[in-house]
Predicted model as a PDB file, atoms N, CA, C, CB and O in Angstrom, pLDDT in the B-factor column:
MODEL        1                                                                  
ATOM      1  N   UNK A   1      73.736  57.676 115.326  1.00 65.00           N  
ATOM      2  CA  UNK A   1      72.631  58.261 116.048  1.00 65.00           C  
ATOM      3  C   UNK A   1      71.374  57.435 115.745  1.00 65.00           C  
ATOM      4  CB  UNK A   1      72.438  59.763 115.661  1.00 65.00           C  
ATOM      5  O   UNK A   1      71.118  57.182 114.567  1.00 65.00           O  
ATOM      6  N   UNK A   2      70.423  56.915 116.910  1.00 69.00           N  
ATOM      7  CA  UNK A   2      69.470  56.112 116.614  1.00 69.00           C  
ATOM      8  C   UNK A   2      68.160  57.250 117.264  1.00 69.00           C  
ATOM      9  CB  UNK A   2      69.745  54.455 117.339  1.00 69.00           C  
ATOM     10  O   UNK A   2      68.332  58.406 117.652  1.00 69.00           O  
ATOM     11  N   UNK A   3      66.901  56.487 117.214  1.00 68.00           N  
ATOM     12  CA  UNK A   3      65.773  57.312 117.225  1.00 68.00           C  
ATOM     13  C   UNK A   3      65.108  56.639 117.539  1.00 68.00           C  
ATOM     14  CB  UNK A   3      65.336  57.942 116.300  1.00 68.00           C  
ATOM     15  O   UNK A   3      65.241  55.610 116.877  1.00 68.00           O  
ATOM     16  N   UNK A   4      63.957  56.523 118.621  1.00 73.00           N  
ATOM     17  CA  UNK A   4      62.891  55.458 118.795  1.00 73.00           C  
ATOM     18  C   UNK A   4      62.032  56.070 118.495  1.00 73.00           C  
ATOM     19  CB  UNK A   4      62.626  54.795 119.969  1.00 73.00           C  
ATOM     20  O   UNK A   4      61.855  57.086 119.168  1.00 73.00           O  
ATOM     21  N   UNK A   5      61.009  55.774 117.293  1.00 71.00           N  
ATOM     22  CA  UNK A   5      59.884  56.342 116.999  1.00 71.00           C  
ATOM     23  C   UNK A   5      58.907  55.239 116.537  1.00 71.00           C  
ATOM     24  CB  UNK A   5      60.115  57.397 116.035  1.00 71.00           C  
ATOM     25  O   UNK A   5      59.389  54.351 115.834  1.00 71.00           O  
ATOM     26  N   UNK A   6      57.659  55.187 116.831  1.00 68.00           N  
ATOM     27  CA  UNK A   6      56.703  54.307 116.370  1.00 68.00           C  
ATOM     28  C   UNK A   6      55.562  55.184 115.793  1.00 68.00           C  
ATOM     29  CB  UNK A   6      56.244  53.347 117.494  1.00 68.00           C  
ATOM     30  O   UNK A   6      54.875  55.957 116.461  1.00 68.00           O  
ATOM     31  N   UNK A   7      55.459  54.972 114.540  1.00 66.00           N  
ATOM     32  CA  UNK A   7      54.172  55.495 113.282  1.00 66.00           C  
ATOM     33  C   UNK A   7      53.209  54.770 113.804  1.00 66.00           C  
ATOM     34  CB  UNK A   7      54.333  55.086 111.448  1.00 66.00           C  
ATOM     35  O   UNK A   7      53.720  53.791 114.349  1.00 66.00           O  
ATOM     36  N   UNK A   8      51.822  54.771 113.928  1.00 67.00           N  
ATOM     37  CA  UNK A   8      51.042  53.640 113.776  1.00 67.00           C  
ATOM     38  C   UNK A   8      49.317  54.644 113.238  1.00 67.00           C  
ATOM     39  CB  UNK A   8      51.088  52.548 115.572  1.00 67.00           C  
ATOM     40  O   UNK A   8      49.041  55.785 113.608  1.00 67.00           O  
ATOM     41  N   UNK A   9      48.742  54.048 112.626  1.00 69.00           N  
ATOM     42  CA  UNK A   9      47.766  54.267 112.057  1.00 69.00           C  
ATOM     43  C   UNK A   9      46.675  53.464 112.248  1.00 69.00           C  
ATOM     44  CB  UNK A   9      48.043  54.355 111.034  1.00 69.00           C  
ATOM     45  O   UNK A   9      46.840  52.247 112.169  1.00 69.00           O  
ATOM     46  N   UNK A  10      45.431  53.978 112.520  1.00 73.00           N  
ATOM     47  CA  UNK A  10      44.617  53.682 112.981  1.00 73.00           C  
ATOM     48  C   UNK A  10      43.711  53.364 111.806  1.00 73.00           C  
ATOM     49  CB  UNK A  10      44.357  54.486 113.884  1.00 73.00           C  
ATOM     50  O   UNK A  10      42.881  54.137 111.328  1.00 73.00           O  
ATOM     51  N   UNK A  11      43.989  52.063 111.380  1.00 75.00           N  
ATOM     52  CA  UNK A  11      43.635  51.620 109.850  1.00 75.00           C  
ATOM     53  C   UNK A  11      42.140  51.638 109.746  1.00 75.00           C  
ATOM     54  CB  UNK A  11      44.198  50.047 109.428  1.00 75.00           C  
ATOM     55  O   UNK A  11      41.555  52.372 108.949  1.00 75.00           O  
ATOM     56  N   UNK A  12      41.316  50.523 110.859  1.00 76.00           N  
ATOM     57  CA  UNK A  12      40.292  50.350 111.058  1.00 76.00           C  
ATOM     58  C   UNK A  12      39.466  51.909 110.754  1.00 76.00           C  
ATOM     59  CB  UNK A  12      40.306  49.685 112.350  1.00 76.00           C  
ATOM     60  O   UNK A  12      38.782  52.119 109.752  1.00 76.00           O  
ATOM     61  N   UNK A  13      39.656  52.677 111.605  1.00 77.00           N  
ATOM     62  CA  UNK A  13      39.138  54.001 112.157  1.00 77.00           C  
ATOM     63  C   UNK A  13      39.156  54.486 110.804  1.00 77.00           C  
ATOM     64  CB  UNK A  13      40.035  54.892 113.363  1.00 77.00           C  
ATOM     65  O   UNK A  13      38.108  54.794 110.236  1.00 77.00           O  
ATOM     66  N   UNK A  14      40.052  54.555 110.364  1.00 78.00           N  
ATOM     67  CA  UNK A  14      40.123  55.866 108.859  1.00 78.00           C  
ATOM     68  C   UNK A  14      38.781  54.997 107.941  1.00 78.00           C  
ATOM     69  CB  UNK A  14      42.352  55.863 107.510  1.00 78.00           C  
ATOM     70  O   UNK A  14      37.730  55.505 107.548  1.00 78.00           O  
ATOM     71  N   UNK A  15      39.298  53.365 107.756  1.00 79.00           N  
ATOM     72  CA  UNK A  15      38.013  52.770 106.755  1.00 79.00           C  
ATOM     73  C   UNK A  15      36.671  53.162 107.495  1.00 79.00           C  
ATOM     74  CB  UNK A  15      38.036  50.883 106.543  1.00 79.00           C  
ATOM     75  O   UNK A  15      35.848  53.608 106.696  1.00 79.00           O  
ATOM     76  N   UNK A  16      36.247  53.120 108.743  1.00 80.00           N  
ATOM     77  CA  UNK A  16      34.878  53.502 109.120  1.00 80.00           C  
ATOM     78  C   UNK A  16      34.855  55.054 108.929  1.00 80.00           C  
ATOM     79  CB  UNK A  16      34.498  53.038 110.670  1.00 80.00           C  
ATOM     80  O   UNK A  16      33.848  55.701 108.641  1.00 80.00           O  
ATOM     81  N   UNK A  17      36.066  55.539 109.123  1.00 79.00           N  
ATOM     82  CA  UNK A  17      35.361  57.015 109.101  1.00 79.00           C  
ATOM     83  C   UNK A  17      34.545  57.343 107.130  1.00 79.00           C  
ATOM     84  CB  UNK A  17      37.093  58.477 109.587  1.00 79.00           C  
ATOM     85  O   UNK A  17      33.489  57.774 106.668  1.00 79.00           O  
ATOM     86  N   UNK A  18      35.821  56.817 106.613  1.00 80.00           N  
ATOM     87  CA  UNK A  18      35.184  56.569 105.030  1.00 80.00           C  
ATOM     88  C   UNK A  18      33.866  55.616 105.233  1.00 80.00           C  
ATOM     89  CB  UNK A  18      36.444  55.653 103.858  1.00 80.00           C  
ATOM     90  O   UNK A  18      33.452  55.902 106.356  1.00 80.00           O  
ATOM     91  N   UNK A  19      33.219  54.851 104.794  1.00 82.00           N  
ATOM     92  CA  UNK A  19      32.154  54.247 104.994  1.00 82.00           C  
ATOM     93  C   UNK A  19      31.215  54.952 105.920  1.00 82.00           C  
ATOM     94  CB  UNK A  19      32.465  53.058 105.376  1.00 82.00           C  
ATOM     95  O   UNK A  19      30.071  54.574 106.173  1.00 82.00           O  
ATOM     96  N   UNK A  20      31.845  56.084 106.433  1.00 83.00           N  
ATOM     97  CA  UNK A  20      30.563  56.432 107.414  1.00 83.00           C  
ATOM     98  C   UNK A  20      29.949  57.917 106.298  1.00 83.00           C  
ATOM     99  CB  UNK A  20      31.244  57.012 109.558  1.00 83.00           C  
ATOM    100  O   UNK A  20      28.982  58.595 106.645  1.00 83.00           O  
ATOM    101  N   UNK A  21      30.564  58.129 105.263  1.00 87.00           N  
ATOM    102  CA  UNK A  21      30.371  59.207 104.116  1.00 87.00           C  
ATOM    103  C   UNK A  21      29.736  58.683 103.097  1.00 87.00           C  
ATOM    104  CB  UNK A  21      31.595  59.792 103.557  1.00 87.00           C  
ATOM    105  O   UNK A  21      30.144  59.012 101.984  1.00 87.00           O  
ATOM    106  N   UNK A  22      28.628  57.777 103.184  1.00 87.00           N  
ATOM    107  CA  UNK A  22      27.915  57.681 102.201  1.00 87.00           C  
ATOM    108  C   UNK A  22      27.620  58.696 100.521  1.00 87.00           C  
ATOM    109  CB  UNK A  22      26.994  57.606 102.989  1.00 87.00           C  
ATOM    110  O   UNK A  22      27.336  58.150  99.455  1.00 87.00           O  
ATOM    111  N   UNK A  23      27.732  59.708 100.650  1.00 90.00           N  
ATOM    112  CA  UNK A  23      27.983  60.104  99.653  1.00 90.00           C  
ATOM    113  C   UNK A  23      29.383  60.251  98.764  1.00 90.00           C  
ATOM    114  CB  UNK A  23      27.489  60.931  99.870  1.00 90.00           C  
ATOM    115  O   UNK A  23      29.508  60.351  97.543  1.00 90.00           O  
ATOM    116  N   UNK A  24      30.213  60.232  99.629  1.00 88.00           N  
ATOM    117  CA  UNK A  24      31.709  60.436  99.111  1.00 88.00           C  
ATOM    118  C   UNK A  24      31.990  59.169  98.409  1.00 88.00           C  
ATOM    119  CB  UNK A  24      32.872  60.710 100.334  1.00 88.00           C  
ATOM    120  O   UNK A  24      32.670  59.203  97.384  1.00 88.00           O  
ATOM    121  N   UNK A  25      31.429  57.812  98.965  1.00 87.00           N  
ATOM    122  CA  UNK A  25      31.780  57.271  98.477  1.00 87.00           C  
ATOM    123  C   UNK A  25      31.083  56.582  96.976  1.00 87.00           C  
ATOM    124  CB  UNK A  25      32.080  56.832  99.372  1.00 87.00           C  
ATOM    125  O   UNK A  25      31.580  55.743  96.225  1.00 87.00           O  
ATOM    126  N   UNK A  26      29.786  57.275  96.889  1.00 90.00           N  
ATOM    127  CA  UNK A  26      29.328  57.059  95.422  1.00 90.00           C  
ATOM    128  C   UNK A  26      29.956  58.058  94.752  1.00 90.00           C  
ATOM    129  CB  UNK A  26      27.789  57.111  95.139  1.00 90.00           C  
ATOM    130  O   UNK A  26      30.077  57.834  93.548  1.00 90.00           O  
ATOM    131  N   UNK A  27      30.484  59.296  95.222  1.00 92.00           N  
ATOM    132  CA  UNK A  27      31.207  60.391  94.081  1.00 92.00           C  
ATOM    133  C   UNK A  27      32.095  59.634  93.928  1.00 92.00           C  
ATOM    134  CB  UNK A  27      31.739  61.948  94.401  1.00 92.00           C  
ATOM    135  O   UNK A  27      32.222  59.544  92.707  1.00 92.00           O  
ATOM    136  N   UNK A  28      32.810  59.014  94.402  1.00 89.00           N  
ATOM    137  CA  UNK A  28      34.503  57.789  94.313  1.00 89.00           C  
ATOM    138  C   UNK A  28      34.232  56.854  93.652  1.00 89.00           C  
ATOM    139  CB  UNK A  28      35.186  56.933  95.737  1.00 89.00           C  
ATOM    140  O   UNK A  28      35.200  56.558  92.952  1.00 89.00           O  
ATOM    141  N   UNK A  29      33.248  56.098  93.473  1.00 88.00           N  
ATOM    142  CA  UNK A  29      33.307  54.784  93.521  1.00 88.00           C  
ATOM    143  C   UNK A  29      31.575  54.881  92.903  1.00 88.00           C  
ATOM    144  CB  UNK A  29      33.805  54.012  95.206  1.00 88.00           C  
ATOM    145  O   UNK A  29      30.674  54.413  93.598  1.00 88.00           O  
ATOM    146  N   UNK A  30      31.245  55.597  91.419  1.00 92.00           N  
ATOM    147  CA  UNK A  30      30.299  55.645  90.808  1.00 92.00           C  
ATOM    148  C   UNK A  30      29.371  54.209  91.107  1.00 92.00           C  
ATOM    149  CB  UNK A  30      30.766  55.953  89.482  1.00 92.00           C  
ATOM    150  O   UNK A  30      28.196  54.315  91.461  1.00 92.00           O  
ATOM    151  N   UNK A  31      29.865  53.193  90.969  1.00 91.00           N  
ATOM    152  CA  UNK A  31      29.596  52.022  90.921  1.00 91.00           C  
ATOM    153  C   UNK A  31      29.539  51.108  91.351  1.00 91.00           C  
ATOM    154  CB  UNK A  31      29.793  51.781  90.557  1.00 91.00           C  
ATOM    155  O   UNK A  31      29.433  49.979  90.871  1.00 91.00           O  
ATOM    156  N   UNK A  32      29.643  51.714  92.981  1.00 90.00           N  
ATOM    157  CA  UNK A  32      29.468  50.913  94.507  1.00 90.00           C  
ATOM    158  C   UNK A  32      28.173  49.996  94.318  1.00 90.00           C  
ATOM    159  CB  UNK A  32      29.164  52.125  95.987  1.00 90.00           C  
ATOM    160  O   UNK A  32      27.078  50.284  93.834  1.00 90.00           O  
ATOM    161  N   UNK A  33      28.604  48.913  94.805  1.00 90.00           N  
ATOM    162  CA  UNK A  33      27.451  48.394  95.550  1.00 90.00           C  
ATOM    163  C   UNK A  33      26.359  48.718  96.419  1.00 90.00           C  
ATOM    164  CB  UNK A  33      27.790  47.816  96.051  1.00 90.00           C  
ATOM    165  O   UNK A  33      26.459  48.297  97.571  1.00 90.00           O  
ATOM    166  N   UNK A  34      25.527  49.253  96.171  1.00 86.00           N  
ATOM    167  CA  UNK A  34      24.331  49.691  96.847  1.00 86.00           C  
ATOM    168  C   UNK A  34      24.128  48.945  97.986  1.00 86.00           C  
ATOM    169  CB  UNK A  34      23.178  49.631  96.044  1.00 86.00           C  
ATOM    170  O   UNK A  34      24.193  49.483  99.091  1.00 86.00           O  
ATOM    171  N   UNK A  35      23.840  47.532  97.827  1.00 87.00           N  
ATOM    172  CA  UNK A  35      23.331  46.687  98.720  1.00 87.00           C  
ATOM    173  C   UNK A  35      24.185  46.568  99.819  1.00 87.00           C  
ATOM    174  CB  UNK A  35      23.059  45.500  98.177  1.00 87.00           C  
ATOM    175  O   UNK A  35      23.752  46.272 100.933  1.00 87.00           O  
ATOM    176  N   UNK A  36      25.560  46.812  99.552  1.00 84.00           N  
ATOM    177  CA  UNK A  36      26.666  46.267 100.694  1.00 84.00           C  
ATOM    178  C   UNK A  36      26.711  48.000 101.739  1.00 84.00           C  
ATOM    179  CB  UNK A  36      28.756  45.665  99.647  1.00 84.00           C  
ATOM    180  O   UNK A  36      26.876  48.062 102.957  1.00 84.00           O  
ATOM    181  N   UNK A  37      26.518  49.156 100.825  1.00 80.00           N  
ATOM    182  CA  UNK A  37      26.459  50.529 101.169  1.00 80.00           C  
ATOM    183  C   UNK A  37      25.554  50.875 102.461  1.00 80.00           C  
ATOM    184  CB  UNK A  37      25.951  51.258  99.953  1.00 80.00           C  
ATOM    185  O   UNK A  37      25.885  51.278 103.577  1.00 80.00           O  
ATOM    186  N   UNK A  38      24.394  50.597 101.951  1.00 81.00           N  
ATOM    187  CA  UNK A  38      23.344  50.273 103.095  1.00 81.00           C  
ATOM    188  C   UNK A  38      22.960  49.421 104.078  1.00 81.00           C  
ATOM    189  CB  UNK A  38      22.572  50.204 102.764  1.00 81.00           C  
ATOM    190  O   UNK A  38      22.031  49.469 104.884  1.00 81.00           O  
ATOM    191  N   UNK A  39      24.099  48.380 103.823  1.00 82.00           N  
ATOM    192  CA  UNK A  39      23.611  47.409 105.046  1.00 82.00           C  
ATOM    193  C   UNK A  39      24.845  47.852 106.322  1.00 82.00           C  
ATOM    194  CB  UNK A  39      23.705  45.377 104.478  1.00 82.00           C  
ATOM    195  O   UNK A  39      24.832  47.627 107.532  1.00 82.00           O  
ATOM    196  N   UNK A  40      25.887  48.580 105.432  1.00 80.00           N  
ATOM    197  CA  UNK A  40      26.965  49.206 106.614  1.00 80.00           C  
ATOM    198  C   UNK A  40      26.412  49.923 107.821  1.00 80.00           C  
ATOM    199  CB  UNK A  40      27.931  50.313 105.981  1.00 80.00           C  
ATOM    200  O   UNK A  40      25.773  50.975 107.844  1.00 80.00           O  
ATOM    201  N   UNK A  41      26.873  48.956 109.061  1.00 78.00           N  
ATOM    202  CA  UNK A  41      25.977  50.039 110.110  1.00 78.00           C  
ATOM    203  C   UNK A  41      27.200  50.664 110.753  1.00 78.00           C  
ATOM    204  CB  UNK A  41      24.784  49.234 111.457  1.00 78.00           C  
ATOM    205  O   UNK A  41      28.277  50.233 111.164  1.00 78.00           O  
ATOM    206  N   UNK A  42      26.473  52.131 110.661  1.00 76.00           N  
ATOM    207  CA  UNK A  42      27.764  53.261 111.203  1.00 76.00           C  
ATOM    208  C   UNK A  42      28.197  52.608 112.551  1.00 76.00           C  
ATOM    209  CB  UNK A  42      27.170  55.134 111.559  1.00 76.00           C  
ATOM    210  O   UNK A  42      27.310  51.941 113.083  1.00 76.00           O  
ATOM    211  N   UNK A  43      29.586  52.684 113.311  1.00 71.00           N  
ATOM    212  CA  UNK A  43      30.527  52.410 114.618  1.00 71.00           C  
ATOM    213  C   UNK A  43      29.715  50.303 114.541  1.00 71.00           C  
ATOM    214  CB  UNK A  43      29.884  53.969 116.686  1.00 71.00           C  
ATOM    215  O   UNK A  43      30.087  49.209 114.964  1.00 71.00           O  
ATOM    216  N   UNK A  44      29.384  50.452 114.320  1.00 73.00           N  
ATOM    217  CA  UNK A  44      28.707  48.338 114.145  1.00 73.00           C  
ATOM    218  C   UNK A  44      30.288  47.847 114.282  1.00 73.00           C  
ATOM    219  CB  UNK A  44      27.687  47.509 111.830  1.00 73.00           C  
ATOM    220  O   UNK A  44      31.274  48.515 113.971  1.00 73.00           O  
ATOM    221  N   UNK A  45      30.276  46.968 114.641  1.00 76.00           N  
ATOM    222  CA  UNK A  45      31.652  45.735 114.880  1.00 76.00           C  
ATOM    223  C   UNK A  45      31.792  45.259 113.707  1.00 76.00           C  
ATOM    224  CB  UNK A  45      31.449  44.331 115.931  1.00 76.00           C  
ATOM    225  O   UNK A  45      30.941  44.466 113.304  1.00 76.00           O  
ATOM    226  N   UNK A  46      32.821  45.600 112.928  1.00 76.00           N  
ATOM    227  CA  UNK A  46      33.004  44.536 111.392  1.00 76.00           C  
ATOM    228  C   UNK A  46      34.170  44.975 111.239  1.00 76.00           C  
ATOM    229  CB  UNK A  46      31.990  44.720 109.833  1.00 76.00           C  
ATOM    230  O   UNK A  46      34.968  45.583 111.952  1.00 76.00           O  
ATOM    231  N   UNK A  47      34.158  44.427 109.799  1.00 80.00           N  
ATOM    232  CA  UNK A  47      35.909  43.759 109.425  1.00 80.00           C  
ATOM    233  C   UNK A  47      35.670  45.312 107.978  1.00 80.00           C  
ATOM    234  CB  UNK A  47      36.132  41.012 108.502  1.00 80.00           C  
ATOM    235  O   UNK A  47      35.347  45.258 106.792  1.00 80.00           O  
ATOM    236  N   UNK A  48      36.008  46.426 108.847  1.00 82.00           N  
ATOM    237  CA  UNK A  48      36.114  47.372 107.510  1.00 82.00           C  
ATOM    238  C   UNK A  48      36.605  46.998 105.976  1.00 82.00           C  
ATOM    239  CB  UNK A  48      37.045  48.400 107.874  1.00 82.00           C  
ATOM    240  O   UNK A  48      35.986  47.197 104.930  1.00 82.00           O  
ATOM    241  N   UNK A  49      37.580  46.545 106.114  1.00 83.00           N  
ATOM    242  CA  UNK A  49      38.057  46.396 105.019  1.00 83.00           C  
ATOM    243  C   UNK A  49      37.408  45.241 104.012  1.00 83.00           C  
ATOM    244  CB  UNK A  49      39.329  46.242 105.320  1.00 83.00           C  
ATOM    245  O   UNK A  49      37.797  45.197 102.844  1.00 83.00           O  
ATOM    246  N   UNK A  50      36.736  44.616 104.340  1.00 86.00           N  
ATOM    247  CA  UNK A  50      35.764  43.563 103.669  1.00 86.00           C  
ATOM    248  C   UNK A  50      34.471  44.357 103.412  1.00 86.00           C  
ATOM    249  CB  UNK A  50      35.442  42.176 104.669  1.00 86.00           C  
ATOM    250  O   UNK A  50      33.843  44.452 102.357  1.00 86.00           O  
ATOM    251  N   UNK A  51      34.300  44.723 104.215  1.00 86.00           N  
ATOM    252  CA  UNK A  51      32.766  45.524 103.647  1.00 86.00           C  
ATOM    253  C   UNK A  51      33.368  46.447 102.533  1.00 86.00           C  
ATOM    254  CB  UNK A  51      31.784  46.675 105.032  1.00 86.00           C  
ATOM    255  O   UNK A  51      33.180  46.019 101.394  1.00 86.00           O  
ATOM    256  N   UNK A  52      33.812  47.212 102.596  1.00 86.00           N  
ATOM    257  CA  UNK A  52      34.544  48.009 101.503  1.00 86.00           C  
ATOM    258  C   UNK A  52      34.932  47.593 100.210  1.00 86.00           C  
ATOM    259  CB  UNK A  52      35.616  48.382 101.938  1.00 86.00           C  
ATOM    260  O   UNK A  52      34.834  48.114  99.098  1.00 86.00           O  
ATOM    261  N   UNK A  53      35.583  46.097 100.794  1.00 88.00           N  
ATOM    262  CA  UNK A  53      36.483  45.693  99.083  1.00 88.00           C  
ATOM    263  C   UNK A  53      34.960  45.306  98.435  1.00 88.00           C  
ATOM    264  CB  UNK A  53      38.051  43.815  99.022  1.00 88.00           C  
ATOM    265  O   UNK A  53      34.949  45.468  97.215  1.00 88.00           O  
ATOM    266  N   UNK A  54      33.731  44.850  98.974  1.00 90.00           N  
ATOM    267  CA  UNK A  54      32.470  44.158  98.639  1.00 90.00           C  
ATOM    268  C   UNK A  54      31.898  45.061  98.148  1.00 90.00           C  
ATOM    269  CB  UNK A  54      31.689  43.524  99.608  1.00 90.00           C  
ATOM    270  O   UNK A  54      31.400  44.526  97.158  1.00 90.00           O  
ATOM    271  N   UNK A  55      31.504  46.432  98.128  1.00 89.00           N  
ATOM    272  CA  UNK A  55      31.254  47.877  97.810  1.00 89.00           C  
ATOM    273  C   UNK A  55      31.734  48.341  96.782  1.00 89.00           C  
ATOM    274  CB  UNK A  55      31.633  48.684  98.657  1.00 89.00           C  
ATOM    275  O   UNK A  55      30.965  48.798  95.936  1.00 89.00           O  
ATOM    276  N   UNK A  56      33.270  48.355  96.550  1.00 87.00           N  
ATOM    277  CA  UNK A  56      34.036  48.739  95.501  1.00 87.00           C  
ATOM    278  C   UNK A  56      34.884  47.796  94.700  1.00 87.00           C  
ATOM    279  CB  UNK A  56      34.767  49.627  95.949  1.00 87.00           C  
ATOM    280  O   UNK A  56      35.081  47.960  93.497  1.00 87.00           O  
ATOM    281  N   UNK A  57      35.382  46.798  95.401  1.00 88.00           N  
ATOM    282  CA  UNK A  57      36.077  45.646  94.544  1.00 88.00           C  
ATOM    283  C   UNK A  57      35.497  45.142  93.743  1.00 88.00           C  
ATOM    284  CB  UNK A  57      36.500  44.650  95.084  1.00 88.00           C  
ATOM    285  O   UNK A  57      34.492  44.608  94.212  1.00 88.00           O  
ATOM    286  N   UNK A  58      35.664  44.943  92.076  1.00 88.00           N  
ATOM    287  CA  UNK A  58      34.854  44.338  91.195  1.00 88.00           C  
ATOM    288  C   UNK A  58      35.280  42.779  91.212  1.00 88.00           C  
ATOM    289  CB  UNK A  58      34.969  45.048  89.798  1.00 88.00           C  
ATOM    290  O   UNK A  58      36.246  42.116  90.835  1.00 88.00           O  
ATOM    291  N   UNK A  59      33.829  42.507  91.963  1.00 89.00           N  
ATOM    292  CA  UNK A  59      33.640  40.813  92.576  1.00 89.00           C  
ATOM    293  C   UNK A  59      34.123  40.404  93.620  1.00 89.00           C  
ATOM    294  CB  UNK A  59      34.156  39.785  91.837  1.00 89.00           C  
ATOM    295  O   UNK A  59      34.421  39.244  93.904  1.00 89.00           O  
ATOM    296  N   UNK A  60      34.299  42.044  94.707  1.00 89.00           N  
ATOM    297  CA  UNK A  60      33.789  42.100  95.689  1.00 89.00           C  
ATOM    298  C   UNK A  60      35.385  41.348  96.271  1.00 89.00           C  
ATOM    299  CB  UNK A  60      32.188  41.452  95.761  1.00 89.00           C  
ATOM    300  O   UNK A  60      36.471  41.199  95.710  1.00 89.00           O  
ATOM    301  N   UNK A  61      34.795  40.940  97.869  1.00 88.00           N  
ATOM    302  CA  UNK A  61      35.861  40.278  98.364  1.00 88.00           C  
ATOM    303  C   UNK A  61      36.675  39.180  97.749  1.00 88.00           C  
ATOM    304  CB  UNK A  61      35.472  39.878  99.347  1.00 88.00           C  
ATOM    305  O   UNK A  61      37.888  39.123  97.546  1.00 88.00           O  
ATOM    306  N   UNK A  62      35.861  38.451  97.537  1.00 90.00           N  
ATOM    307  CA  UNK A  62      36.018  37.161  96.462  1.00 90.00           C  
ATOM    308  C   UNK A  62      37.054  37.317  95.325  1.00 90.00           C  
ATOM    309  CB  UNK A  62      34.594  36.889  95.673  1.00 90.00           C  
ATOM    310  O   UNK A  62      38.125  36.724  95.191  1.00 90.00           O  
ATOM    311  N   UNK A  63      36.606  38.054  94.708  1.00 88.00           N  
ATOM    312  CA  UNK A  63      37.468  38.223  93.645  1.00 88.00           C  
ATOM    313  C   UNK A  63      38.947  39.584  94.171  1.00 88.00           C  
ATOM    314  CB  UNK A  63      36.264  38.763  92.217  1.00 88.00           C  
ATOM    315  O   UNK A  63      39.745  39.952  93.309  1.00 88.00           O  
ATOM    316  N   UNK A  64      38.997  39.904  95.043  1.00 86.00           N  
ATOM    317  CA  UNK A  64      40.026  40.446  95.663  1.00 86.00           C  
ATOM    318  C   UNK A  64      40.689  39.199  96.114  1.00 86.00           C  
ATOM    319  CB  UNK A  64      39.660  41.459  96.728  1.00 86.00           C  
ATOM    320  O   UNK A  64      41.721  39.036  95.462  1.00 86.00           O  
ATOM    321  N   UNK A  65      40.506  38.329  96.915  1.00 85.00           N  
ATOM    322  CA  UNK A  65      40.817  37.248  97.473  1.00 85.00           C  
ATOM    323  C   UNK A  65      41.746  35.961  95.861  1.00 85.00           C  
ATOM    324  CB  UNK A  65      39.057  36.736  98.310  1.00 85.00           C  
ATOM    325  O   UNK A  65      42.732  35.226  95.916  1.00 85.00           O  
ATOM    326  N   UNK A  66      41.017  36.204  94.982  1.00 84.00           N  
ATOM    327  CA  UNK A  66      41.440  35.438  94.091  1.00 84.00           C  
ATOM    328  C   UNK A  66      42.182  35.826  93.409  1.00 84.00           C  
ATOM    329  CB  UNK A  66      40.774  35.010  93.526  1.00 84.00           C  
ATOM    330  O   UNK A  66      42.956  34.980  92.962  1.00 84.00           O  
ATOM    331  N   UNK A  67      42.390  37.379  92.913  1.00 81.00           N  
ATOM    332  CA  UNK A  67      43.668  37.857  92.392  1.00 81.00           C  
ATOM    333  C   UNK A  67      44.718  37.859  92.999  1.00 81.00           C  
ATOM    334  CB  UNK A  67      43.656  38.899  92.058  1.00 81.00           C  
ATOM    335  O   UNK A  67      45.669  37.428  92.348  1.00 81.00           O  
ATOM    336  N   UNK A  68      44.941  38.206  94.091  1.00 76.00           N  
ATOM    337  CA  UNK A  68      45.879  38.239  95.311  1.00 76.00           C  
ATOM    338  C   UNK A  68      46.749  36.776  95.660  1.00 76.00           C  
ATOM    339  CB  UNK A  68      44.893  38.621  96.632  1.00 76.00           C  
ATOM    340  O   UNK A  68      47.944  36.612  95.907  1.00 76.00           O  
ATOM    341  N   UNK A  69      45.381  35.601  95.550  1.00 74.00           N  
ATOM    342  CA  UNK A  69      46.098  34.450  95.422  1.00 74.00           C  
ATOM    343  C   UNK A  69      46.762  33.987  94.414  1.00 74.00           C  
ATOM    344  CB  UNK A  69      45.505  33.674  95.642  1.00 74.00           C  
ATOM    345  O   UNK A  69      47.572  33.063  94.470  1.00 74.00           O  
ATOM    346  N   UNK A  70      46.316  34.875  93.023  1.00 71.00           N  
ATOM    347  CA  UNK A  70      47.066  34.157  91.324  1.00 71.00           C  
ATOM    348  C   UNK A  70      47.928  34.799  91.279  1.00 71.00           C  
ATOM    349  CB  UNK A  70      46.371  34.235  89.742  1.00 71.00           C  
ATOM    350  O   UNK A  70      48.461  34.777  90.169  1.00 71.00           O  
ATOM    351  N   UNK A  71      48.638  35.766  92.368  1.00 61.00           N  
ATOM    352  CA  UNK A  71      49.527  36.793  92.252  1.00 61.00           C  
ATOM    353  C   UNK A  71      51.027  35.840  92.675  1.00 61.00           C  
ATOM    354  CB  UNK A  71      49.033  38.213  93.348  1.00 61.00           C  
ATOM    355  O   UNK A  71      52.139  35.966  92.162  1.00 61.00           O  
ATOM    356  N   UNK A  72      50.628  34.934  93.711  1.00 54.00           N  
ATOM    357  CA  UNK A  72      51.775  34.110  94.221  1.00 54.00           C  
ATOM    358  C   UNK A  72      51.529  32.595  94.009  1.00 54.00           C  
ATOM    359  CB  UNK A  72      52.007  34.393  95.756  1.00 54.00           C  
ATOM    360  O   UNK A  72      52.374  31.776  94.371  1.00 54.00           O  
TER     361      UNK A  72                                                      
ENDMDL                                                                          
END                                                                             
């Protein structure tokens, strides 16, 4: 017995809807980046997930980018 089903998640959408909660995300993430917090412009065209890792990733995209690469 087979099943055609397709999951799909609306990845983008969920990161803006987070980023659009400015407070939730200093209760989460004590130690957000301020500067990257406020320059987020709510529904604005961007790459969610970069503004985010820059906010909360310690050293930001960059250093997300560089662990990820010493990983392989």
């Amino acid at each position: 017995m087979t099943s055609d089903c397709v999951f799909c998640i609306a990845v983008k959408e969920m990161e803006a809807w987070l980023l659009g909660d400015e407070t939730a995300i200093e209760n989460a993430y004590p130690s957000v980046r301020k500067k990257f917090l406020k320059s987020y412009e709510q529904d604005g065209i961007c790459d969610t997930w970069e503004v985010l890792a820059n906010m909360v990733y310690p050293g930001g995209l960059a250093g997300l980018r560089n662990q990820v690469f010493n990983i392989f």
